[in-house]
C-alpha positions, 0 to 999 in steps of 0.5 A: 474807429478801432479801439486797440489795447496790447498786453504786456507779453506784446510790450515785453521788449524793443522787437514787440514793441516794433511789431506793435507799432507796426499793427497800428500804422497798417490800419488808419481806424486804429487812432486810439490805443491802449498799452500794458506795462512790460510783461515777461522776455523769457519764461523765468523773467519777472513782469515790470508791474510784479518788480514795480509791487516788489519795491513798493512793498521793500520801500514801505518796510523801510528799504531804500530798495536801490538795486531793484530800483535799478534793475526796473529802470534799466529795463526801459533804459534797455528798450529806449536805446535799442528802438533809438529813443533814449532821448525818452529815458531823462523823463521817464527814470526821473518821473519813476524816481520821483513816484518811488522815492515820495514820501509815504503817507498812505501805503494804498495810495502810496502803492496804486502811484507805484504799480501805475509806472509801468503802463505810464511809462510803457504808453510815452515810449510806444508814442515817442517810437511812432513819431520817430518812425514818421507817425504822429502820435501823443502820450494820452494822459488819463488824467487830462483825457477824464477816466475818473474812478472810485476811490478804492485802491487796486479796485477801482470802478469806473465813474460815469462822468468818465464816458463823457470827458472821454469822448472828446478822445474821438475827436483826435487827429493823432494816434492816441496812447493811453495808459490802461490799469489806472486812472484818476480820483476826483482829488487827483489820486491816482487809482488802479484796477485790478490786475489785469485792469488794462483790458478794462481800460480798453473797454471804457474808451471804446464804449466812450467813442462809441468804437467800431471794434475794440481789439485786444492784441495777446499771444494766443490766436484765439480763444479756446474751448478748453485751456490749452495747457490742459488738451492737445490742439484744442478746438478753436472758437471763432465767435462768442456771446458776451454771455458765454465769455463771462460765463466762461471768464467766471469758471477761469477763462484768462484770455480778458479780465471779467470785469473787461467785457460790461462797457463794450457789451452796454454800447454792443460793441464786438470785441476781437481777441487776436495775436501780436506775433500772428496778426493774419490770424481770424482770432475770436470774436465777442458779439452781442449775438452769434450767426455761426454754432460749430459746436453744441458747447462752447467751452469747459472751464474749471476753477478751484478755490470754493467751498460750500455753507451747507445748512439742514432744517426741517420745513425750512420751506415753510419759515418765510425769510429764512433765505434773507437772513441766511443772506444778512449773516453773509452780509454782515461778514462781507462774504458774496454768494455765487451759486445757491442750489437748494432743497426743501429743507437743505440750502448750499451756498457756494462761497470763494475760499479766500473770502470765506476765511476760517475766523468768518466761517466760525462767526458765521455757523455760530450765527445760523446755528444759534439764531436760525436754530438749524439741525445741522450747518456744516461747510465743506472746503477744497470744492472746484467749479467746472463748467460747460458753456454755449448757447446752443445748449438752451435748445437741446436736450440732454446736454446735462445727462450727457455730462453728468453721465460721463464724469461718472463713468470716468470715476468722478463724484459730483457734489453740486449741479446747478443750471443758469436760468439763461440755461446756457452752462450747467455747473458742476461742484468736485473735488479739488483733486478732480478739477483738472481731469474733470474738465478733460474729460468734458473735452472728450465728451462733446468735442 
């Protein structure tokens, strides 16, 4: 069995839509698949999800928001006719109605019920078009089906009753549609992940009937070592670990939400990157372990948005805890820490920007300067993370001086190294303004 899920570039109108439905019928073992909401037609057009949080937004501040409502629903009005459907579109502009005209008395939940249309009604209309055409296919309901989640609103996680109650989904003679981004709570509430969420729909259900495969259909022809809007014919990969695609993903790698890959890698299931508008393509696959290197490094990504807590203290390696209540502070101001070089008497804490938010930072230096008596805490902003990935790195040596020697030469100052214990990426800390370039000149060194 084949798990399935399409994104919203390969549901954007009725022509991806047929290409879709055609990918699924020219394979028996695709019985269960897992739609976006409508991406983008064009380059200036508007993904349905971004109108459906617009007019969410307009009907909280008090708008009736009339003609956005009827710029989203002709959308599906438009799809529904042209793969003669409309006998579809009554249901789905009353069930759109209904969701975004309720009254609202609590705007998170009020807005999880909003964003989840476009999926929803993106999964009834791909179900009614391949029974048109002769394919026994229903409408899966995430409700019915089990996928039970936490209770947090644009940041659900996955219960573990789900995988059982989802099971039974193996168990279907039809071709099965199930509508990724959201789920249910416990009370019935509907709950989102976050955006992106549908490939962690698709990776729940396949852990949940044990798949084969799980595929996930996008529009490049596989994953790359380097974004391709940055080089020129970039190297393709044709098989990864899920280690080094997290890795990867963490640094800015787009091609799957990072939170997508843990339920399929817990059941060792292969996932396989491929393309709706180039289905011959061998595309990328994720595997638990790799039997092809075609290169030392993986791939190079770069992301910016850091910032680093630098603090100083003479014989901090002698004051037992020091570390923990560095830990605490961050803790009590909700601030996670992703990376955390030190020396003897000096530790720098790598944090995101975003949550590390000027009014925390001020808390934050006045708590460690006070009650951990430091010389000196400082924080440095506008920090990027660059990052070489792949496993054959952790049998080679001098990967590291390679790379640090060649972003010297080409003029870059490194503010942080750091390697992973597994010693399969080595992180690079630069300036902003350097992220970009940085990861070209990496490219040119090992590829």
């Amino acid at each position: 069995m084949k798990v399935a899920k399409f994104g919203g570039s390969s549901l954007a109108d009725s022509s991806q839509i047929k290409k879709v439905c055609e990918i699924i019928i020219n394979d028996d073992e695709r019985k269960i698949i897992v739609v976006s909401a409508p991406g983008k037609r064009f380059s200036s057009d508007t993904k349905i999800t971004d109108m459906l949080i617009n007019i969410a937004n307009l009907r909280i501040s008090g708008s009736e928001a009339n003609n956005e409502f009827i710029a989203i629903t002709k959308r599906f009005e438009d799809i529904c006719s042209e793969l003669n459907i409309t006998f579809l579109y009554p249901s789905i502009f009353e069930h759109m109605k209904e969701t975004i005209y309720s009254p609202i008395n609590n705007k998170e939940r009020y807005m999880d019920a909003v964003k989840s249309l476009g999926e929803d009604c993106s999964a009834r209309i791909v179900a009614g078009y391949l029974n048109t055409i002769g394919h026994k296919a229903s409408y899966c309901n995430p409700k019915l089906a089990g996928l039970l989640l936490t209770v947090s609103f644009g940041h659900a996680q996955v219960l573990p009753d789900s995988y059982e109650r989802l099971s039974a989904l193996r168990e279907t003679d039809e071709i099965c549609i199930f509508p990724g981004f959201y789920g249910y709570s416990t009370d019935g509430e509907v709950i989102t992940f976050s955006r992106g969420g549908s490939d962690i729909t698709g990776s729940i259900l396949s852990a949940a009937v044990h798949a084969d495969i799980y595929e996930n259909w996008t529009d490049v022809d596989c994953v790359y070592a380097v974004n391709p809007c940055l080089v020129d014919r970039p190297f393709p990969i044709r098989e990864i670990t899920y280690d080094e695609m997290r890795e990867l993903a963490y640094a800015g790698f787009s091609v799957l939400h990072e939170e997508a890959l843990y339920p399929a890698f817990r059941k060792g299931i292969p996932v396989h990157i491929l393309n709706t508008n180039n289905p011959c393509c061998k595309g990328t696959k994720i595997v638990s372990k790799r039997r092809n290197y075609d290169s030392l490094v993986t791939g190079i990504a770069g992301e910016k948005g850091f910032c680093t807590l630098n603090i100083k203290k003479y014989l901090m390696n002698r004051e037992v805890g020091f570390a923990v209540k560095v830990f605490k502070i961050l803790a009590d101001e909700g601030v996670s820490i992703e990376h955390m070089p030190s020396g003897i008497d000096s530790i720098s804490i790598v944090l995101r920007s975003s949550d590390f938010t000027a009014e925390k930072e001020r808390r934050v230096i006045e708590r460690i300067s006070l009650d951990l008596e430091v010389d000196e805490v400082v924080v440095n902003r506008n920090l990027s993370i660059v990052m070489i990935v792949g496993e054959a790195m952790a049998n080679t040596v001098g990967t590291t001086a390679r790379a640090a020697t060649a972003l010297s030469k080409a003029g870059i100052n490194l503010e942080i190294i750091n390697q992973g214990a597994s010693e399969i990426s080595v992180m690079f800390g630069v300036k902003d303004e350097y992220c970009d370039y940085a990861v070209r000149v990496l490219y040119k060194e090992f590829f």
